[in-house]
MARZA-12908 format. One record per atom (N, C-alpha, C): x, y, z. Coordinates in steps of 0.2 Angstrom, whole numbers, plus 5000, padded with zeros to 4 digits. Layout:
BEGIN
XYZ/...
This chain:
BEGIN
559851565537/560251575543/560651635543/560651685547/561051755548/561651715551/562051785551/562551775551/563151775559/562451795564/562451785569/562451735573/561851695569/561951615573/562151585569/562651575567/563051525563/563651485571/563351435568/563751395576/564451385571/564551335566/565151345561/565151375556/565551395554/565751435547/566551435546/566351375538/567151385536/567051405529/567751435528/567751495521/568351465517/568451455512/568851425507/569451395513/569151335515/569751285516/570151245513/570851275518/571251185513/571651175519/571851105516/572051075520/572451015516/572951005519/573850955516/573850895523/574250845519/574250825524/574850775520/575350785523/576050755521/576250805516/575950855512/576150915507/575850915501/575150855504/574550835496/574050865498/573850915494/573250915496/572550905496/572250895503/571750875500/570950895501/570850955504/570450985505/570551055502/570251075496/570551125488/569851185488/569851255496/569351275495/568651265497/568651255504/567851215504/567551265507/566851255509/566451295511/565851265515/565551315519/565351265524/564951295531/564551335531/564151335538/563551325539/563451305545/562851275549/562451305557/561951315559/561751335562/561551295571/561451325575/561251295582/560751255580/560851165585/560351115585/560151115578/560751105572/560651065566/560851025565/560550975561/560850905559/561050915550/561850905550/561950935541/562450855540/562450835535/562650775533/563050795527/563950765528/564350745522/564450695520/564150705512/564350635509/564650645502/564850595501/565450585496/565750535494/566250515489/566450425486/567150455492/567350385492/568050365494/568650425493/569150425497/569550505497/569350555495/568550565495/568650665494/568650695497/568950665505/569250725509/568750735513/568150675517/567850685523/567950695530/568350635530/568750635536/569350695538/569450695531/570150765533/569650835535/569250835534/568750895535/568650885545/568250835546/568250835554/568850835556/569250805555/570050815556/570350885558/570250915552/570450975552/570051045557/569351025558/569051035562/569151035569/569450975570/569750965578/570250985580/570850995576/571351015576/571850955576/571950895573/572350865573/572950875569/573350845573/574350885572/574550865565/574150815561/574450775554/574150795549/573550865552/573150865546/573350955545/573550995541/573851065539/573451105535/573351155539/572651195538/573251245533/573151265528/573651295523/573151365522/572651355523/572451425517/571651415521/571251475522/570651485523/570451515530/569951485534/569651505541/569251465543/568951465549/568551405551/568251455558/567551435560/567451495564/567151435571/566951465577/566651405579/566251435582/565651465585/565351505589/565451585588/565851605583/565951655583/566851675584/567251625586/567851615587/568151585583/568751615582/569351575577/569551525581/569451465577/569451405578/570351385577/570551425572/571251395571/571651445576/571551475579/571951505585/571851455591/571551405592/571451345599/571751305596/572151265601/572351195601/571951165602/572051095601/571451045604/571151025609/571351055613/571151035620/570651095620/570951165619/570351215619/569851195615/569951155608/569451155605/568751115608/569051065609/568651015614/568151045619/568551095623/568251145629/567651175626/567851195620/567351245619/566651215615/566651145614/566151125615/566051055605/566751045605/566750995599/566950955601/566650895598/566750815599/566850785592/567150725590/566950695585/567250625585/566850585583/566950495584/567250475578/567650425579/568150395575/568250325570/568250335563/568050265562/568450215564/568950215569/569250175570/569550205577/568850195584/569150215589/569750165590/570050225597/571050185598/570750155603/571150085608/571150065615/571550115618/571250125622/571950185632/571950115636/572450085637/572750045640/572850095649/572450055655/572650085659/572150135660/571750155657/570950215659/570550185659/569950165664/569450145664/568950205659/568350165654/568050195652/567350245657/567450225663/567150275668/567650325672/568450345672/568750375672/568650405669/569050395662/569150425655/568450495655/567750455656/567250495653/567150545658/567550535666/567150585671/567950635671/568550625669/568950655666/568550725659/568550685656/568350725650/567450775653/567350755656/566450795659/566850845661/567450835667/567650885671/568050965666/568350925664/568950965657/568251025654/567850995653/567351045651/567051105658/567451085661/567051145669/566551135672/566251065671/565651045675/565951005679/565651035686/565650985692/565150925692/565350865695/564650825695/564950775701/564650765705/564850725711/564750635708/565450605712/565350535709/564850505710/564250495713/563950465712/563450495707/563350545708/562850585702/562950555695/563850545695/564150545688/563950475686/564150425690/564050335691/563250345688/562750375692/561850365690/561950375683/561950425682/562150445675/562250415671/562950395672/563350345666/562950275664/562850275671/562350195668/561650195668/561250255668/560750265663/560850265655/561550305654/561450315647/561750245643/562050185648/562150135645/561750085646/561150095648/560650055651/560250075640/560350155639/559950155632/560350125629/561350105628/561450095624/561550025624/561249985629/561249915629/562149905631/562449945635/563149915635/563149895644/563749825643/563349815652/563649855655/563549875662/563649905665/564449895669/564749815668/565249795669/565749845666/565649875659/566149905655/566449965657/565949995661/566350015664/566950055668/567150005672/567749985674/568249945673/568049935663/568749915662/568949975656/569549935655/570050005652/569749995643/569650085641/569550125638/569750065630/569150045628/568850005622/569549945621/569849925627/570249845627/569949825628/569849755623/569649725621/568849705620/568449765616/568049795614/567849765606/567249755607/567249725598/567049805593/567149795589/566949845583/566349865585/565749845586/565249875589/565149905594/565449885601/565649925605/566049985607/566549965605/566950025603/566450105598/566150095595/565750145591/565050155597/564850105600/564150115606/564550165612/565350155612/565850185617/565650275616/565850265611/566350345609/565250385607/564750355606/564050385606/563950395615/564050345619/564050345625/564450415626/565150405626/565550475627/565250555625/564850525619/564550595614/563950605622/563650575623/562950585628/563150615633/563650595639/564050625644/564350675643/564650695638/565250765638/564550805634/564050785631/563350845627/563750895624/564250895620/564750965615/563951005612/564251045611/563851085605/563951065600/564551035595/564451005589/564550945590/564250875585/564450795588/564850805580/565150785578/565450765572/565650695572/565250655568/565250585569/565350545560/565850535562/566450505556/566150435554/566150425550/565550365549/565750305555/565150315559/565150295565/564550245563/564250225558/563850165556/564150105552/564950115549/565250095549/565350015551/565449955548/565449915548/565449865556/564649915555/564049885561/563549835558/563349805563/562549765561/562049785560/561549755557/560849805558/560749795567/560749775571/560449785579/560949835579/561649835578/562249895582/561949975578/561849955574/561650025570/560750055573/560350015576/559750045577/560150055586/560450035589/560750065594/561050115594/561650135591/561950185590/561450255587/560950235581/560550265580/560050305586/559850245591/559350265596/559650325599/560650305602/561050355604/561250425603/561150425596/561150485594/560350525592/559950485591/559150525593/559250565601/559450525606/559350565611/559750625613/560450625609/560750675609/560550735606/560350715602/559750785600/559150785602/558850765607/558250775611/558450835615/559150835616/559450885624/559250955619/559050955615/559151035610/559651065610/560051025613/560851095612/561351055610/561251015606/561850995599/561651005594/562151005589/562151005584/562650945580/562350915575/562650865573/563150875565/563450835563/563850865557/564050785556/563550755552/563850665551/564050665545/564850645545/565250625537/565150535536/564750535532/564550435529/564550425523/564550385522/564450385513/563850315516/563550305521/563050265521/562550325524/561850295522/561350305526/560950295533/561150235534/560750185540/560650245543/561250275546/561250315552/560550365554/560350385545/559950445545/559250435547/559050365544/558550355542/557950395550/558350405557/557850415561/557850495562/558350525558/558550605561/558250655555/557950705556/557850735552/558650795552/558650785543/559250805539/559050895537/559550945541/559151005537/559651025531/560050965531/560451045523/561050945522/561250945516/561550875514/562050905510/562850905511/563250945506/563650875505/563650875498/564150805493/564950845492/565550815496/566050845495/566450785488/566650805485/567250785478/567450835476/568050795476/568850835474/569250875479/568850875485/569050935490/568650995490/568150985486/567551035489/566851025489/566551065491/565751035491/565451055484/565050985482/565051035474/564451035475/563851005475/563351015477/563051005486/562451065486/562051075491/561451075492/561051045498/560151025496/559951015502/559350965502/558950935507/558950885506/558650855512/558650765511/558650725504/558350775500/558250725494/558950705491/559350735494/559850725490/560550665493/560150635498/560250565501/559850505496/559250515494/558950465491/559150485484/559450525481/559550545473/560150495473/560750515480/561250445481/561150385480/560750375484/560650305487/560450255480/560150305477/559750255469/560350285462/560650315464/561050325457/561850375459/562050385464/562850345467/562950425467/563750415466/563750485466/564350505458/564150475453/564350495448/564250565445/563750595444/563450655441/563750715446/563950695454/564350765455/564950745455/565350685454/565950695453/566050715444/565650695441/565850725432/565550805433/565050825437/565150905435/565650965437/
C-alpha cells in the first residue's frame, strides 16, 4: 500500500485517559475499501484506540499523529470528524430520549452534505431495515428506548448503512448477541461493503462477525501496542491457542 492511498495512518500513538496511559506508541495504517481487524485479551487498549480516533473528550491524545484521507485528524473536532466520513458503533449504544430513530438518522445523512428528499429518505430507511429484520414501527420511536441488546447493535449497523462513512469502525458490535442477531448484523455489514466505498476497522476479541468478510491485514494489540501483524490466519491461530504467545513476547 503507497503512501498515497492510505485512507488511515497512525504513527506512534498514545493515549491517557484520566493520566494512565494506555495506548504506549501504536502504529497503524490501512487502505481504501479494506477490512482490517483488532484483536486483543481484555484492557489492551482497543476500544481507546476507536475512541481516540473519533475524538472523544475523555480519551487524551498525548504524543503521536493520526491521519485521515490525507488530513490531520487531531486538528477536527468531532463533528468534523464525523463529516469527513468516520463512523463507529458502540458496545454499549446510549438511549436519546425525544429523537426518533428516523429523525436522528435523516439528521445525521444531512450533517454529512447530502440532500435527500423525505420520502426518498423513509424508502430507503426501510429497505435497509426490511435487511436488517427491524420492524418498520422502529422507526418513529425514540433513538434505542426501550430497545433490546440486539437491537440497539441492528440500530447503530442500520445507521452505519444510511450515513455510508468511508471508515465503519465497529467496537465489538457481536457482542453479547445471539447466533440469529449476529447472522444479521453480519448480513448488515456484508452489504456495507458491497457499496465499495467503505472501509471497515473491527475491534473484537470474537470472531462470529468475520466468518463472512474477507479480512486483508489482522493487527493483535497488547500492552498498548500492536505487537503482532498478518493475514487471516492469525484469527484461527487465536481462536485454537488464545492470545498468550503475543502477550509473553
Amino acid at each position: 500500500m503507497s503512501q498515497n492511498n492510505e485512507l488511515l495512518k497512525i504513527e506512534d500513538l498514545r493515549v491517557s485517559v484520566e493520566e494512565k496511559e494506555i495506548l504506549r506508541g501504536l502504529n497503524l495504517s490501512m487502505g481504501p475499501g479494506e477490512v482490517h481487524v483488532i484483536m486483543g485479551p481484555n484492557g489492551a487498549g482497543k476500544s481507546t484506540l476507536g475512541h481516540a480516533i473519533m475524538g472523544h473528550p475523555s480519551y487524551t491524545v498525548t504524543g503521536g499523529q493520526i491521519s485521515f484521507k490525507g488530513d490531520d485528524l487531531l486538528e477536527m473536532d468531532v463533528t468534523k470528524r464525523a463529516q469527513s466520513g468516520l463512523f463507529m458503533t458502540f458496545q454499549d449504544p446510549v438511549e436519546i430520549p425525544g429523537i426518533t430513530l428516523a429523525n436522528f438518522l435523516r439528521s445525521a445523512v444531512s450533517a454529512r452534505g447530502e440532500k435527500i428528499s423525505m420520502w426518498n429518505f423513509r424508502k430507503e430507511l426501510k429497505k435497509k431495515m426490511q435487511l436488517l429484520q427491524i420492524n418498520e414501527t422502529y422507526m418513529d420511536r425514540e433513538l434505542n428506548v426501550g430497545f433490546s441488546g440486539g437491537e440497539k447493535k441492528k440500530a447503530e449497523i442500520l445507521q452505519m448503512l444510511m450515513i455510508n462513512p468511508s471508515l465503519a469502525i465497529l467496537d465489538e458490535t457481536d457482542s453479547g448477541l445471539d447466533v440469529d442477531a449476529v447472522k444479521i448484523v453480519s448480513l448488515g455489514v456484508e452489504e456495507f461493503m458491497k457499496s465499495g466505498t467503505g472501509s471497515l476497522l473491527i475491534i473484537t476479541h470474537s470472531t462470529r462477525i468475520l466468518d463472512a468478510l474477507h479480512v486483508d491485514r489482522v493487527h493483535v494489540l497488547a500492552r498498548g501496542r500492536i505487537v503482532a501483524e498478518g493475514d487471516a490466519s492469525i484469527i484461527d491461530d487465536i481462536n485454537n491457542n488464545g492470545f498468550e504467545k503475543y502477550i509473553t513476547e
